[in-house]
C-alpha positions as CSV (number, residue, x, y, z in Angstrom):
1,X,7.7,-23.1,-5.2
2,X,7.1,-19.4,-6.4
3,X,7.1,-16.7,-4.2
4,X,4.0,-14.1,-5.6
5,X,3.9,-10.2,-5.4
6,X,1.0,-8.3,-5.2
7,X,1.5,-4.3,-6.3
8,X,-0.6,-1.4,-6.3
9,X,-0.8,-0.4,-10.0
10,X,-2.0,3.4,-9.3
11,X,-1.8,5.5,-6.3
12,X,-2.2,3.5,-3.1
13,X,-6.2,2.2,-2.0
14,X,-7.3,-0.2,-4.9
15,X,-7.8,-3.4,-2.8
16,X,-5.0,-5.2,-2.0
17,X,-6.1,-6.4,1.3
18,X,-9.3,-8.2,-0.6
19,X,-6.9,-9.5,-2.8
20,X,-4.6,-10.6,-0.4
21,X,-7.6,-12.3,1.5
22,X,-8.9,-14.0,-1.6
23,X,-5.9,-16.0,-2.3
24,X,-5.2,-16.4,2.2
25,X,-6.2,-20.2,2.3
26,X,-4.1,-20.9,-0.6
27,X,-0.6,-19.4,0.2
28,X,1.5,-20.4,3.5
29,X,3.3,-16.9,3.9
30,X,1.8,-13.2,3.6
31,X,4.5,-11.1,3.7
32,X,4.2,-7.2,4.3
33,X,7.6,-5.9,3.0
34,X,7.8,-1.8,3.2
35,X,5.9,1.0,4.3
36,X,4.7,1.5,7.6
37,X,1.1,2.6,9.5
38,X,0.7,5.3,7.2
39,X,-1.2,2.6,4.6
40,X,-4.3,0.8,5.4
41,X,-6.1,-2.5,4.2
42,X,-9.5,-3.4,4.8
43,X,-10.8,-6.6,4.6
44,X,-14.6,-7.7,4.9
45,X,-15.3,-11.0,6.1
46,X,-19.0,-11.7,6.7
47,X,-20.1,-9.0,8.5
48,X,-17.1,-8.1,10.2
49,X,-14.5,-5.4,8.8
50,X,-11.0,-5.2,9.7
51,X,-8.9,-2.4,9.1
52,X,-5.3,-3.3,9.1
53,X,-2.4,-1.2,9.1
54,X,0.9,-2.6,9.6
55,X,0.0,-6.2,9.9
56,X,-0.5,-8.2,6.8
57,X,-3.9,-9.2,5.9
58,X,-2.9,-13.0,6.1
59,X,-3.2,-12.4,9.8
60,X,-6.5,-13.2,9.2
61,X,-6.6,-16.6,7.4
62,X,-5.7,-19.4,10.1
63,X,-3.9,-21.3,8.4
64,X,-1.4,-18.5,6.8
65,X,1.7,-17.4,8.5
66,X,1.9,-13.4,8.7
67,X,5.5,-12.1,8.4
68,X,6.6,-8.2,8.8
69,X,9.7,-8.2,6.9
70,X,13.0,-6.2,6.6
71,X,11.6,-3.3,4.8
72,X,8.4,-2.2,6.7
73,X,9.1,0.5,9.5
74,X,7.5,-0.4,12.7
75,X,5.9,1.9,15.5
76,X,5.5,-0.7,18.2
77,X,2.9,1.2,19.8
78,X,0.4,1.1,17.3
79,X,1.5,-2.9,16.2
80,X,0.9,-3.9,20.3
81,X,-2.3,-1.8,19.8
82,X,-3.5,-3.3,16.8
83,X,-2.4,-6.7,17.9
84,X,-4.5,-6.3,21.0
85,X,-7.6,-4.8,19.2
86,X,-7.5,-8.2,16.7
87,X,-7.1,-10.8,20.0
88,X,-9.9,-8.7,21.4
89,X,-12.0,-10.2,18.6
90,X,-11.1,-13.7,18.5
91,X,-8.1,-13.3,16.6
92,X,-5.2,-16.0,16.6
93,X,-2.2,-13.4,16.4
94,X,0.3,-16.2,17.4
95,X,1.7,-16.8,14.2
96,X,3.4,-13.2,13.2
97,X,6.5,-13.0,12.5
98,X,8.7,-10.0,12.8
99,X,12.3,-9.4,11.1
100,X,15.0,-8.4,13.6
101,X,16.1,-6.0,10.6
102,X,12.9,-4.0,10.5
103,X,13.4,-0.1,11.4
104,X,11.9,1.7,14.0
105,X,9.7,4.1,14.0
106,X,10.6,6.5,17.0
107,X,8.8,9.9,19.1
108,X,11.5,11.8,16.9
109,X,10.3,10.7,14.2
110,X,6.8,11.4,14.2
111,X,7.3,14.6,15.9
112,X,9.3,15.9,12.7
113,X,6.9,14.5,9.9
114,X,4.6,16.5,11.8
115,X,6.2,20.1,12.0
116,X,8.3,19.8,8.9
117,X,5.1,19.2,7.0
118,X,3.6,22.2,8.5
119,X,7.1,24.1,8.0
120,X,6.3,23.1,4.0
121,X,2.9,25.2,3.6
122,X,1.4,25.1,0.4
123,X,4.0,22.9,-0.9
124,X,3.4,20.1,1.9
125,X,3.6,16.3,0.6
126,X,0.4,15.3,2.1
127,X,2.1,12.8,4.4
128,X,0.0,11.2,7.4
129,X,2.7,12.5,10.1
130,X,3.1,9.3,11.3
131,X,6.6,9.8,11.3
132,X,7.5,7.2,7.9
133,X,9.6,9.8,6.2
134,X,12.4,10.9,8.3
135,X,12.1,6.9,9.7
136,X,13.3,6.1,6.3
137,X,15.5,9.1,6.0
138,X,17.5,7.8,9.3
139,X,18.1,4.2,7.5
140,X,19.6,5.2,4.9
141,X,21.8,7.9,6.6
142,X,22.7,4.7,8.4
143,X,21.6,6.4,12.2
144,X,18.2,4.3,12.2
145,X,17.1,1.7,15.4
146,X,16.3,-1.6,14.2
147,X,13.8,-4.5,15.9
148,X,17.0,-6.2,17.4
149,X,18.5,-3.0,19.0
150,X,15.3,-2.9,21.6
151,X,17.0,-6.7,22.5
152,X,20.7,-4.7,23.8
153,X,19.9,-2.3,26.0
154,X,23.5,-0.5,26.1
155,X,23.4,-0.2,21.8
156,X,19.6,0.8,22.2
157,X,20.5,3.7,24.8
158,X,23.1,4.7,22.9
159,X,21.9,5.1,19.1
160,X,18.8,7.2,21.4
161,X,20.8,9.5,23.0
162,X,23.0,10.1,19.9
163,X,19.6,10.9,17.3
164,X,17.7,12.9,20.0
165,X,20.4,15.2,20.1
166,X,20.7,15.8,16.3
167,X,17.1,15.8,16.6
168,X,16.5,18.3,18.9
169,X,18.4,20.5,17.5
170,X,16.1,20.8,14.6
171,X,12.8,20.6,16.7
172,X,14.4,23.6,19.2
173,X,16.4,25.6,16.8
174,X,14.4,25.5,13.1
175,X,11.1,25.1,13.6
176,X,11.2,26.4,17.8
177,X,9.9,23.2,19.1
178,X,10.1,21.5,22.7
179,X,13.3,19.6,23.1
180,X,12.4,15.5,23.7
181,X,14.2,13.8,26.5
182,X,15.7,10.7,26.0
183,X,15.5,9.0,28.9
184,X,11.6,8.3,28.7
185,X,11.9,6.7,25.2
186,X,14.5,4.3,26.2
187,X,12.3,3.2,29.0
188,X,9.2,2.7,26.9
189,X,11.2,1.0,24.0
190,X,12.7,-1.3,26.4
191,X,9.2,-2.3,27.9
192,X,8.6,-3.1,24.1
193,X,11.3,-5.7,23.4
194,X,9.5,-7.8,26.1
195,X,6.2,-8.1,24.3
196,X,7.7,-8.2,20.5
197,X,10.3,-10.7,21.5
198,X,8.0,-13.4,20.8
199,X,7.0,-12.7,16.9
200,X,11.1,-11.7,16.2
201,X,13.0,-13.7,13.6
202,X,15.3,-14.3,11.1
203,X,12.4,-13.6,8.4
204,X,14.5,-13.6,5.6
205,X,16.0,-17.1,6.0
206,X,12.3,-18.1,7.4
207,X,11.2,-17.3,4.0
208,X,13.7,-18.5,2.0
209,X,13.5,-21.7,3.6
210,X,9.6,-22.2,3.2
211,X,10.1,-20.9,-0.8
212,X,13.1,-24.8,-0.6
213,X,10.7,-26.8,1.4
214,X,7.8,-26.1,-1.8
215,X,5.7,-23.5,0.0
216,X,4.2,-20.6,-1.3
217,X,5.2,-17.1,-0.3
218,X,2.6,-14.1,-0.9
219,X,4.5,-10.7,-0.8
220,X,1.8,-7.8,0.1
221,X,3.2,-4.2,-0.5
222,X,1.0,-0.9,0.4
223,X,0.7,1.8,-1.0
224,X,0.7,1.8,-5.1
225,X,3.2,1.8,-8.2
226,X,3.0,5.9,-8.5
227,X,3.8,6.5,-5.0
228,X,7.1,4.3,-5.6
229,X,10.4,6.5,-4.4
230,X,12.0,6.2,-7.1
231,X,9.1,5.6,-9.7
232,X,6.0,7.9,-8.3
233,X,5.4,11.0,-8.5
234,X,8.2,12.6,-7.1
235,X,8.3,14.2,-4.3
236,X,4.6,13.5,-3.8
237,X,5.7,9.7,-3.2
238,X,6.2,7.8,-0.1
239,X,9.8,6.9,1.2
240,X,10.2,3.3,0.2
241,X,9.6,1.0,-2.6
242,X,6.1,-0.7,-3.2
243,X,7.0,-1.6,-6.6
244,X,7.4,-5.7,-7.6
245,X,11.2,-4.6,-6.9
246,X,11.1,-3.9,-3.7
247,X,9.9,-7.1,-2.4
248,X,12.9,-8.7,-2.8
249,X,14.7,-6.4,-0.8
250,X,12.2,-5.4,1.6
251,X,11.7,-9.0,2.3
252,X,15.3,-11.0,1.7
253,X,14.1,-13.0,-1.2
254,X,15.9,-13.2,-4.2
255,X,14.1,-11.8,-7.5
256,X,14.2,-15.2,-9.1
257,X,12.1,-16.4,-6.9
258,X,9.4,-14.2,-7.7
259,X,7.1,-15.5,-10.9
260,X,4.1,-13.7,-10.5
261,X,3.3,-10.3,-10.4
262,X,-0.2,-9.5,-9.4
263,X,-1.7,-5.8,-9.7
264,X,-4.5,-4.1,-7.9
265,X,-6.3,-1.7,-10.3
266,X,-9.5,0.1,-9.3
267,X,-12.1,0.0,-11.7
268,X,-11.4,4.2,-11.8
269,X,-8.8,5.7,-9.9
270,X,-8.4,7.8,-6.5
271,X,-5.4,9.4,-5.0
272,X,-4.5,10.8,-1.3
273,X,-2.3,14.0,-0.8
274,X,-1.2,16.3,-2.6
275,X,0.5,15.8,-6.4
276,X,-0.4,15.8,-10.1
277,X,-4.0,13.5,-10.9
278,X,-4.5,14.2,-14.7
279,X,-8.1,12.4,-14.0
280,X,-9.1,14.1,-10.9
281,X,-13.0,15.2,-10.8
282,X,-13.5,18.4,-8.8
283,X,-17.3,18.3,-10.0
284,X,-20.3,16.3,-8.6
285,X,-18.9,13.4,-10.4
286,X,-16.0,13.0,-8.5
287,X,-18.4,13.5,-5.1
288,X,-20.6,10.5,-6.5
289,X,-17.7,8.7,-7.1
290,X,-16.5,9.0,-3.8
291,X,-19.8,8.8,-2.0
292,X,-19.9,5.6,-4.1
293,X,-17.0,4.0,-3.7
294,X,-16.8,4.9,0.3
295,X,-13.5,6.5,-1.1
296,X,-12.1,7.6,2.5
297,X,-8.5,6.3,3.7
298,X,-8.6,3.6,6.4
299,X,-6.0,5.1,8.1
300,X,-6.3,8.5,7.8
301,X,-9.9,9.0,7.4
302,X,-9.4,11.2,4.5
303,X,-11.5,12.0,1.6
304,X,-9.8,10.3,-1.6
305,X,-9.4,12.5,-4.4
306,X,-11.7,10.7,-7.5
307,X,-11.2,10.5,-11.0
308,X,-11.8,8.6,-13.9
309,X,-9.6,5.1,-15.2
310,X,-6.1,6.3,-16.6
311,X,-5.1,3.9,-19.4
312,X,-1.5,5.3,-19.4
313,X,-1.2,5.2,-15.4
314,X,-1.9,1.7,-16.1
315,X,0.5,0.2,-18.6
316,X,3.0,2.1,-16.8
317,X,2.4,0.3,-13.9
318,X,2.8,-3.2,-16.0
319,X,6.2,-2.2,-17.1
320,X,8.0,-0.8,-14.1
321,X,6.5,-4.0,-12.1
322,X,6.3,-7.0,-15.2
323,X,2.5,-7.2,-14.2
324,X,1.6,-11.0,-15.0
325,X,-2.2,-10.6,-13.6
326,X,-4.8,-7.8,-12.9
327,X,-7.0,-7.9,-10.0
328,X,-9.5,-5.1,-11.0
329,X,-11.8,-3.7,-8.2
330,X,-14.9,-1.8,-7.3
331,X,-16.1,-2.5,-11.1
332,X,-20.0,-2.0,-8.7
333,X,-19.3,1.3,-8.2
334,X,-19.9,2.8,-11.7
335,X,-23.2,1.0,-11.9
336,X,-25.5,3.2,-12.9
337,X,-23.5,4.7,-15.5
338,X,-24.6,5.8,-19.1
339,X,-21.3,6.2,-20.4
340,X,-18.1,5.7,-18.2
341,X,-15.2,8.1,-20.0
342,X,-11.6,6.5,-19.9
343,X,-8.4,8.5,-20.2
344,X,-6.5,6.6,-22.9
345,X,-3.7,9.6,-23.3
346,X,-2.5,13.4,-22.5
347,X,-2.5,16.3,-24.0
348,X,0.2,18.6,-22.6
349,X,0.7,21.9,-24.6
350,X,-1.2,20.5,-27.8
351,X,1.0,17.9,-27.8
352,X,-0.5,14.3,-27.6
353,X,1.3,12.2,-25.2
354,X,0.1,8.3,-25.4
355,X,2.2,7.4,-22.4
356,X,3.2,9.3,-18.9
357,X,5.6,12.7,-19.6
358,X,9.0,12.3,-18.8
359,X,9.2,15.5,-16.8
360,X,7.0,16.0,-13.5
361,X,6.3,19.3,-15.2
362,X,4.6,18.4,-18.1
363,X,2.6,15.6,-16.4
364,X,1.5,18.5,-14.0
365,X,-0.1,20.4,-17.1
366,X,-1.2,17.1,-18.4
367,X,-5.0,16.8,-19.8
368,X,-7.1,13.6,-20.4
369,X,-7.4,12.7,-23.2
370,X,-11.1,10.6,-23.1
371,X,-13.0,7.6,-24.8
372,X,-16.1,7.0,-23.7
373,X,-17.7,3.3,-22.6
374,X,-21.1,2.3,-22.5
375,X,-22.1,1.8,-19.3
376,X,-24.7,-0.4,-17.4
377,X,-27.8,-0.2,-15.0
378,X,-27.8,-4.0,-13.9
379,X,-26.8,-4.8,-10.1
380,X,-23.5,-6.8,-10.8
381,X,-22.8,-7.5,-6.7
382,X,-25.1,-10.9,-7.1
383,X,-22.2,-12.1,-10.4
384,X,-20.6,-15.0,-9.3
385,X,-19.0,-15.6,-12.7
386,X,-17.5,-13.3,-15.9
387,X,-20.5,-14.5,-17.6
388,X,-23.2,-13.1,-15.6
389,X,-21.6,-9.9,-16.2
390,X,-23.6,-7.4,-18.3
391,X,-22.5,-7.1,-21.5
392,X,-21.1,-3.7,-21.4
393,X,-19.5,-4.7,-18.2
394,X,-17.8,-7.1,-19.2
395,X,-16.5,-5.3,-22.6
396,X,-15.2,-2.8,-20.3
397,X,-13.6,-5.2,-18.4
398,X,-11.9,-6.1,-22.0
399,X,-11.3,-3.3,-22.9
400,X,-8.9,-2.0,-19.9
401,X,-7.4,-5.5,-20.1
402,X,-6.2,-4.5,-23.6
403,X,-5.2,-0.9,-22.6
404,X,-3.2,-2.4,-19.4
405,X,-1.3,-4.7,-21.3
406,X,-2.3,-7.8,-18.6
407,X,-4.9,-9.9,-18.5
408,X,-7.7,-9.1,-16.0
409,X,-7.2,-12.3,-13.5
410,X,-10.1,-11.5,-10.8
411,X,-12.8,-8.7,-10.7
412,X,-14.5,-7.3,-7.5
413,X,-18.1,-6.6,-7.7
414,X,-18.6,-5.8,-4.1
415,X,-16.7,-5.5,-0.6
416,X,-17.6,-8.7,0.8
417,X,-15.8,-12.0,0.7
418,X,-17.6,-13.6,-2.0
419,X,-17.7,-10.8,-4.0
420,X,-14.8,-11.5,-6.4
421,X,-14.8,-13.4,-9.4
422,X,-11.6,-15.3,-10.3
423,X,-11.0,-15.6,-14.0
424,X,-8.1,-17.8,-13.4
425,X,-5.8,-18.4,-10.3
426,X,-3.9,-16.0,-8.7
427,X,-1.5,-18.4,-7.3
């Protein structure tokens, strides 16, 4: 069986975690495979919400096995906190599992996102100084701790003692910062081997293994396609990969595996931190938009910047990832609407651009280019099917499908549950 990827196709927030829980009784394996808790998913089930953070939103269908793979970064405080806070509410948590290669987010870490973004001033990245960043910087620079050091207490204490006294030279010496002792973290990471040891595994040849037996594997990234390392914004991007990509490293499956590619669009598009937003709205639009959309991070709690659909944003996103499907979200929000403008291009020094600029400078000075879209005044949260759509709903709906270059595949018309309508299958 296939093994499915679902991408954010903008910046981060369009829904993935609704997504995710549409398709939960129909998939064996959710998979989270990069980023860390500096993302968020929120999923509404009656009238409960859940906001999730490092634990993939197929912790919440029963009959779905949650797995954090190789290429998420784990604080193990906040994943025994958030654990506890889902048992507290009924939730079977029995099920995750954990891979033994997953990275470690350690009091090091967070302690240098935190003064290194305030170091940066004005040019700051807009990270949530949860400490993600230098996490990934210490993997690759091959001097990170992994899930299965906390399991050896002599290669744990060592690979401690070595980074805190790199580390503290920078926290003492650059930016005149209180040195951390080692000792104390060593005691509280070794108190947290004994409560994760339970969910730890071999995820990779868990997965693999379900994909030969005929199951299906669901691969959740966070964030979006523009905040990809390599792809995004740069350097207003996260540190990993939450392109189509990176699922098959973050999680140990093979890219021939995967055969669908499902993107997450909002109906408009929002953005938190800092870096270029050629549709941003710094206007009572972008307030209603906001104030509409509850457009405030569900980890962070901060406002999302608002702007209007970007066309180009959009068919980028289908290439880099080989989109298959569009889930498109949050279509209520612009109820209410005359006319809904849609940036189909940029103009960048009187120059027309139809697709993204090459440079990070010119798509700094880029300007939308709009279209304009009639709106509607019909309550669409009630639609259970495309047809009882509005009419100029649904040509919108068509007409982003075309400008996207993938079929629209589902369309939320509200935060709840039942509040999606499945064109055809996303599995």
């Amino acid at each position: 069986m296939p093994a499915i990827t679902l991408v954010g196709a903008q910046w981060g927030d369009e829904g993935k975690g609704k997504a995710t829980d549409l398709v939960g009784d129909r998939v064996d394996y959710v998979v989270r495979y990069q980023g860390g808790n500096n993302a968020g998913h929120t999923v509404v089930i009656g009238d409960q919400k859940y906001a999730l953070h490092l634990l993939p939103s197929g912790i919440l269908s029963p009959n779905v096995v949650p797995v954090i793979a190789n290429g998420v970064v784990i604080d193990p405080g906040v994943l025994m906190e958030e654990l506890a806070g889902l048992q507290a509410r009924g939730v079977d948590t029995s099920r995750l599992l954990i891979s033994a290669n997953a990275h470690l987010i350690m009091p090091y870490h967070r302690a240098l996102d935190k003064v290194s973004e305030r170091f940066l001033g004005k040019g700051r990245i807009g990270t949530t100084g949860r400490g993600i960043g230098p996490t990934y910087a210490d993997k690759v620079s091959r001097q990170g701790v992994r899930v299965q050091d906390m399991f050896d207490p002599k290669i744990l204490r060592k690979k401690i003692e070595l980074a805190i006294h790199d580390k503290n030279q920078l926290l003492t010496k650059v930016y005149n910062r209180r040195a951390l002792e080692a000792e104390p973290i060593i005691e509280e990471y070794l108190g947290y081997a004994e409560q994760l040891r339970p969910y730890v595994a071999d995820t990779a040849l868990l997965l693999n293994k379900a994909l030969d037996e005929g199951k299906t594997v669901y691969l959740e990234g966070s964030q979006g396609t523009l905040l990809d390392i390599d792809h995004g914004t740069y350097p207003f991007v996260t540190s990993s990969s939450p392109t189509s990509g990176g699922a098959a490293a973050g999680s140990g499956i093979g890219p021939t595996r995967i055969t669908k590619v499902v993107g997450i669009l909002k109906a408009y598009t929002t953005r938190v931190g800092s870096g270029p937003f050629p549709t941003e709205l710094l206007d009572e639009q972008g307030e209603w938009l906001r104030k509409q959309g509850h457009e405030y991070g569900v980890t962070t709690g901060r406002d999302r910047r608002c702007g209007w659909f970007d066309a180009p944003i959009a068919r980028y996103a289908t290439r880099i990832n080989g989109i298959t499907d569009f889930f498109l979200t949050k279509l209520d929000v612009l109820t209410g609407l005359d006319r809904i403008p849609v940036c189909v291009a940029y103009e960048v020094d009187g120059v027309r651009h139809d697709e993204i600029p090459m440079t990070q400078t010119d798509f700094h000075h880029a300007k939308p280019v709009y279209e304009y879209l009639d709106g509607w005044s019909e309550d669409i949260t009630g639609a259970r099917s495309f047809d009882e759509l509005p009419g100029n709903a649904q040509a919108y709906v068509r007409t982003l499908e075309e400008m996207a270059g993938a079929p629209v595949s589902a369309i939320g018309v509200g935060p709840g549950r039942d509040q999606t309508l499945e064109l055809r299958s996303l599995v």
